[in-house]
N, C-alpha and C positions, 0 to 999 in steps of 0.2 A: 504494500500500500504506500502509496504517498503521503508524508507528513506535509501537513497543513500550517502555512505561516502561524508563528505563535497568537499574531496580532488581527490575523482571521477570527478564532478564537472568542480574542480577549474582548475584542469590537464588539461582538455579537453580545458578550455577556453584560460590557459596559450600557448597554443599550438598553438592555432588557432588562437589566435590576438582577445579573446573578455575579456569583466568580466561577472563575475555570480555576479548580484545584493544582498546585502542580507539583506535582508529589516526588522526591527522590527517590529517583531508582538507578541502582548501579549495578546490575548484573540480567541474564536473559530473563532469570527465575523472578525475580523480584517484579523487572517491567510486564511480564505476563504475569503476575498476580493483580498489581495494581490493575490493566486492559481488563481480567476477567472479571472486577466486579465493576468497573466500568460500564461492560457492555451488559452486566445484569439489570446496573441503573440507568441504560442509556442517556449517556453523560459524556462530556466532552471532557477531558484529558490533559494534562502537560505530564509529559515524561521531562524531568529532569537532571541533569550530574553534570561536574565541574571537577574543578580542580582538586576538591576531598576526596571524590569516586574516583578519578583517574589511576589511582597506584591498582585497582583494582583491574580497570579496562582503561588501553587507552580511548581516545577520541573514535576512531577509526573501527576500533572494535565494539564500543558501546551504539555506535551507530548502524552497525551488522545486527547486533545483536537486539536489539531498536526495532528492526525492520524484520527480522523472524518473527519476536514476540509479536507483532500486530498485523503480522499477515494473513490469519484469518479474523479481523476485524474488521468491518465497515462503521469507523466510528472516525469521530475528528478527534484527531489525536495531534500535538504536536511536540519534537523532538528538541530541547533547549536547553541550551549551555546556558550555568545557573554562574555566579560568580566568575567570570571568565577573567584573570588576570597580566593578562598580554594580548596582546595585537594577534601576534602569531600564532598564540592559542586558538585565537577566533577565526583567523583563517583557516589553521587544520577542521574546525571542525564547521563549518562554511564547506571547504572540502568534501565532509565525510557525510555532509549532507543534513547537517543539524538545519532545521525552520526557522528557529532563534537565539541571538544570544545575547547575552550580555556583559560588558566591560566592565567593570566595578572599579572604576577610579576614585569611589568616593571619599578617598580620606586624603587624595591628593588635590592639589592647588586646585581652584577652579578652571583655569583657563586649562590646564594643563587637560583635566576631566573634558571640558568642551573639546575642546582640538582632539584628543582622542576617540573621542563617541564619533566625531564629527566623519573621522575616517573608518570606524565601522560601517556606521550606515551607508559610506560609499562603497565599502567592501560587498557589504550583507544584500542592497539592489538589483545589483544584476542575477544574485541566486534566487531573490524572490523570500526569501529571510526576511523576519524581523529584528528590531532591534531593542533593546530596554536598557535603560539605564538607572543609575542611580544619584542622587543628590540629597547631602546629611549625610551621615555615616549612622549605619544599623548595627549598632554594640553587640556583644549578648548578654541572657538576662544575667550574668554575673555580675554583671558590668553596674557602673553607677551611672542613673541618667543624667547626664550634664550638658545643657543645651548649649554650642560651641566648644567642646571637648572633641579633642582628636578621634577619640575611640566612638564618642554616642553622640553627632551635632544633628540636631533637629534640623526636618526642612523649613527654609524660610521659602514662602508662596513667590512673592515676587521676584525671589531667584531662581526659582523654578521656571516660570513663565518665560526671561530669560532663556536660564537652558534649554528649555522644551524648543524653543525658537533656534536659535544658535546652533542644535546640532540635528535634530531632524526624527530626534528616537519614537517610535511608537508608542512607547510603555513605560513608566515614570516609577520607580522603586523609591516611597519615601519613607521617612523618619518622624514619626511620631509619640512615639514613646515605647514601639513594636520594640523587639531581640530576638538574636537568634536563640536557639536552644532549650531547656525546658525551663520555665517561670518559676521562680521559687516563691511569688510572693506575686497578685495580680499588678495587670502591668497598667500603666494610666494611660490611654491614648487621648490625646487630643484632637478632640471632634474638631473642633472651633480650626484649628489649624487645616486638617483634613480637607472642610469645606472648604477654605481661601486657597490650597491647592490646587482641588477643583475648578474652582471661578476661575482661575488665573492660568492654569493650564489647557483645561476640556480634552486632555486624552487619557484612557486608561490607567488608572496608577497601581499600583506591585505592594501589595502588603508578606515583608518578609516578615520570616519567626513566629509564620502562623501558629505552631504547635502550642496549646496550651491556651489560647485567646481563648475567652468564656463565647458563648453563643448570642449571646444578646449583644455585647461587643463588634465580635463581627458581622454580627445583622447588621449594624448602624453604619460599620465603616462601608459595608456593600452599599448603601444607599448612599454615603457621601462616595462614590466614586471607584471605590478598590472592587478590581475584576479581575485579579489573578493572587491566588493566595497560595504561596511558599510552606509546605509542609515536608522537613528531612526527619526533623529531631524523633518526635513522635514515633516514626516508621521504624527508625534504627532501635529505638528503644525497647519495640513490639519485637522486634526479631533477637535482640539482646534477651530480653526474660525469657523468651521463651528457651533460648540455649540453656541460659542459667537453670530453670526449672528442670528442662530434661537431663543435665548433668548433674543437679541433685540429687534427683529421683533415685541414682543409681542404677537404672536399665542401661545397659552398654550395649546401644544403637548403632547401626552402620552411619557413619558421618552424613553421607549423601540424605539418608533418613531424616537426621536430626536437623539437618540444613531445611529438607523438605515443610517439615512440621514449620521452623520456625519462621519462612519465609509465609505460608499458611499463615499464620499468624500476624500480617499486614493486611490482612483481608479484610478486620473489623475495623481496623483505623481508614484504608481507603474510606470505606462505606460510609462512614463516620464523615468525613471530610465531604466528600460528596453530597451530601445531604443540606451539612453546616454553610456551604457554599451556594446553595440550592439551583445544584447544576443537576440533579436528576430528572431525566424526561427532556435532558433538553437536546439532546444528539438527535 
């Protein structure tokens, strides 16, 4: 099957008042768990992995491996380099046939972040790719929120409006008070922010560090504007207990078994996501 621009996608859901989940997946196994309950909720998709997944597969092969698991699916699915840290990066996997990617310059200089999106989205056009970027820097929830800190700086609206113009991107990753990783303590997003985003931008915005966001939270942020929600933490975490669990147990499983179960066991958080996003019924 062919992957579908990310921004095909995100468009559709921005429009309609949902999100396109986009869930981390770094192996065949894993991306055909996520497509199989996908296509139970006929729901549209982002498969995503970057530069954390890559020790795992590189570019080249997570993109093979991409287009097996979805080849018996007639669903919109799209393939998208999540944190992409180099130029070169984005081109291999531009390459390898990724639909979207994104540059993550956010904690560098601003111009420097412009002029480099700028030469993505030149890159990413002629394949038909989309492009997302980011603007503020998305901490994790370790982290202390500090609006203008290196590590967690909130988006300012009107310099997004700015960027969004300046380089051309599709998809606007902001800083609100979101994190990556699991919350240890709920997180405070700023509505009030989110809407003047919005107003000042009007394309698709990226809520990373979905995992862990309360539901009524992310109702609200879907209606100010956010149509693609980042969920890794959650998934890794599902397939972590379950290992732990089965090597408790004591039962001494054939590994490939054990991997089976726990990768099984991203199934309820898909479903979960999907729902929370209220992307079901909508493929």
């Amino acid at each position: 099957m062919r992957f579908l621009p990310t921004a095909e996608l995100v468009r559709d859901a921005y429009k309609r008042g949902y999100a396109v989940p986009s869930l981390c997946a770094w192996n065949a196994e894993t991306m055909a768990a996520v497509l199989r309950v996908a296509g139970e909720c006929r729901a549209p998709v982002i498969l995503m992995n970057g530069p954390g997944e890559f020790p795992v597969q590189p570019a080249a092969m997570m993109a093979d491996s991409a287009r097996a698991a979805a080849a018996d699916y007639s669903l919109p699915v799209a393939l998208h380099l999540d944190h992409g840290d180099a130029i070169g990066q984005v081109r291999e996997c531009l390459d390898a046939g990724y639909s979207g990617v994104m540059l993550d310059y956010s904690t560098r200089p601003l111009a420097e972040n412009v002029a480099a999106l700028r030469e993505v989205v030149h890159l990413a056009r002629p394949k038909g790719a989309s492009v997302e970027g980011e603007l503020g820097a998305v901490g994790r929830a370790d982290d202390l929120v500090v609006e203008g800190s290196d590590i967690f700086a909130l988006t300012d609206p009107q310099e997004a409006a700015r960027y969004v113009e300046a380089t051309g991107v599709d998809m606007l990753a902001v800083s609100i008070g979101n994190a990556h990783g699991i919350y240890t303590k709920r997180p405070q997003l700023d509505f009030d922010r989110l809407a003047a985003i919005r107003r000042a931008t009007d394309i698709p915005l990226v809520l990373h560090g979905g995992s862990g966001t309360p539901p009524e939270d992310l109702k609200k942020a879907i209606a100010l504007g956010i149509a693609k929600v980042n969920v890794a933490s959650e998934l890794a975490l599902a397939v972590r207990q379950s290992l732990q669990e089965q090597w408790a147990s004591g039962e001494k499983a054939w590994m490939p078994v054990e991997l089976a179960r726990a990768t099984a066991a991203m199934a309820t958080v898909v479903e979960k996501w999907i729902h929370m996003c209220g992307a079901d019924g909508k493929a």
